[in-house]
C-alpha positions in Angstrom: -32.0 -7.0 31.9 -29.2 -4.7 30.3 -26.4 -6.5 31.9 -28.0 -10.2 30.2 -27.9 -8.7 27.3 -24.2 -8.0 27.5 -22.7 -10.8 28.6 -24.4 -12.5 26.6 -23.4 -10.7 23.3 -20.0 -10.5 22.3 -18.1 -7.6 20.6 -17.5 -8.9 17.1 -15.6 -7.2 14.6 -17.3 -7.0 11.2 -15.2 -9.3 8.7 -14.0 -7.6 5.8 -15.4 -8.3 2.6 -14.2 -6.8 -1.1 -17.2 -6.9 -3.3 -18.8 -10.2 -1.5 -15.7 -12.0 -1.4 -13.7 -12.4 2.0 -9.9 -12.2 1.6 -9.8 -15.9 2.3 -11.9 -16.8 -1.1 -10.4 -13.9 -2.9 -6.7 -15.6 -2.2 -8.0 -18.7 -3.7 -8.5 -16.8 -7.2 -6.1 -16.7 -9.8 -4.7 -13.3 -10.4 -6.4 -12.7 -13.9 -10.0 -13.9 -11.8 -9.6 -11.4 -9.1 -9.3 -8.7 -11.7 -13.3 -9.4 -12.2 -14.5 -7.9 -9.3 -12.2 -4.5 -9.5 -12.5 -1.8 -11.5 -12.0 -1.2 -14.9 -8.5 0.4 -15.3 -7.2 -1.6 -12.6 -8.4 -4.8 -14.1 -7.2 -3.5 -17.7 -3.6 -3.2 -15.8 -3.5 -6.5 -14.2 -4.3 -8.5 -17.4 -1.6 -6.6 -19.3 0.7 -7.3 -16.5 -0.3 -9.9 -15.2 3.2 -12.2 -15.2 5.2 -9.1 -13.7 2.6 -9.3 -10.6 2.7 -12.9 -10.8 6.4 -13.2 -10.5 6.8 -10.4 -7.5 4.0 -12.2 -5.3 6.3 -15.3 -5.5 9.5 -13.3 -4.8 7.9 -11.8 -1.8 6.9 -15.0 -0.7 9.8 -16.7 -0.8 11.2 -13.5 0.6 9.0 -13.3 3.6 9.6 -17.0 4.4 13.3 -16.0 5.1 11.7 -13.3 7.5 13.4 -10.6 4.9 11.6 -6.8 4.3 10.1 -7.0 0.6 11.6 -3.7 -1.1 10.5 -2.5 -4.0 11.0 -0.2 -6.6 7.2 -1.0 -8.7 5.0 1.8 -7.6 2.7 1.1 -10.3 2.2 -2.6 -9.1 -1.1 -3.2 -8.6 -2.4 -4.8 -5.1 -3.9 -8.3 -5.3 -4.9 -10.5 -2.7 -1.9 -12.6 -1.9 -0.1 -9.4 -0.6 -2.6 -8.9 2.2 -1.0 -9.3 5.3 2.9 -8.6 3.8 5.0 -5.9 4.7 6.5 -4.1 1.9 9.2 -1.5 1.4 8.0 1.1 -0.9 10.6 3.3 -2.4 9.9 6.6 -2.3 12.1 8.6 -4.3 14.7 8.6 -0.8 13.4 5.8 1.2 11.9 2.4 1.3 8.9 3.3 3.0 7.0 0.2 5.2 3.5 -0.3 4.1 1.5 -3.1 5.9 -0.8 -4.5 3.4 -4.6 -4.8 4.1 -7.5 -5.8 2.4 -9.0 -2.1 2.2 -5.9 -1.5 0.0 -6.9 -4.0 -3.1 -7.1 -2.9 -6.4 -4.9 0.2 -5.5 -1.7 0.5 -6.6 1.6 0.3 -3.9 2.6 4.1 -5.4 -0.3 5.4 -3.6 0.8 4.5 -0.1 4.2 5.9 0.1 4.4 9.6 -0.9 6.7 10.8 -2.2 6.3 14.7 -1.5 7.3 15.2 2.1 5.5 18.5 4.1 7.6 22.1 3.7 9.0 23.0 7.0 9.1 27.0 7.0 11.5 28.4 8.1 13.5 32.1 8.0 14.5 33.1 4.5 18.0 32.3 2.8 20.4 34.3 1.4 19.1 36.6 -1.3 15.4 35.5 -0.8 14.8 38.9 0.6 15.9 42.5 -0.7 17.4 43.1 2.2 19.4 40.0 2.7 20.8 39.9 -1.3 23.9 42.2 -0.1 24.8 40.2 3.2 27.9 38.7 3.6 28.1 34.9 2.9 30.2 33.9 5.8 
């Protein structure tokens, strides 16, 4: 009986849904409809900027026709729907760092996935760090 029960059953992912909505209807909305069903100081952002995300969804489209990385310097750009699936180029502070938009990532800003802060390596002291190594020689 357990091995009816498997083959019959198949291993289905769970779709992803953002507040009832799957990606498929929420690409449908309009930019200033989508800001509905996020929260409030996301949704106040989008309807002030609304033409500035507007205007880099269509250069990224256009851009990712042409098979071309999306870079981009807007950190504070909010994430909306038509980005899912797009790779973009994040700037950093350094780098354009590669962040593969997903649906888990709506209503965040692009900022928020490239960091800008990289880890301290530790390593031995530099020159006049230490009392002892103020007096050496800088050869």
């Amino acid at each position: 009986m357990e091995k009816e029960t498997t083959e019959n059953s198949e291993i289905r992912r769970k779709e992803f849904t953002y507040k009832g909505k799957t990606v498929d209807e929420l690409k449908k909305l309009d930019v200033r409809e989508f800001s509905k069903y996020i929260k409030s100081r996301a949704r106040r952002s989008i309807l002030r900027q609304f033409q500035k995300i507007e205007s880099f969804v269509s250069r990224a489209k256009e851009k990712a026709a042409n098979n071309k990385l999306i870079k981009t310097h807007k950190r504070d750009l909010i994430i909306v729907p038509e980005m899912v699936g797009m790779k973009i180029g994040v700037h950093d502070g350094r780098n354009f760092f590669p962040v593969q938009i997903t649906g888990e990532m709506l209503g965040h800003r692009l900022g928020e996935f490239a960091i800008t802060r990289s880890k301290v390596k530790h390593s031995k002291a530099g020159i006049g760090a230490t009392k002892g190594s103020k007096f050496k020689a800088k050869k």
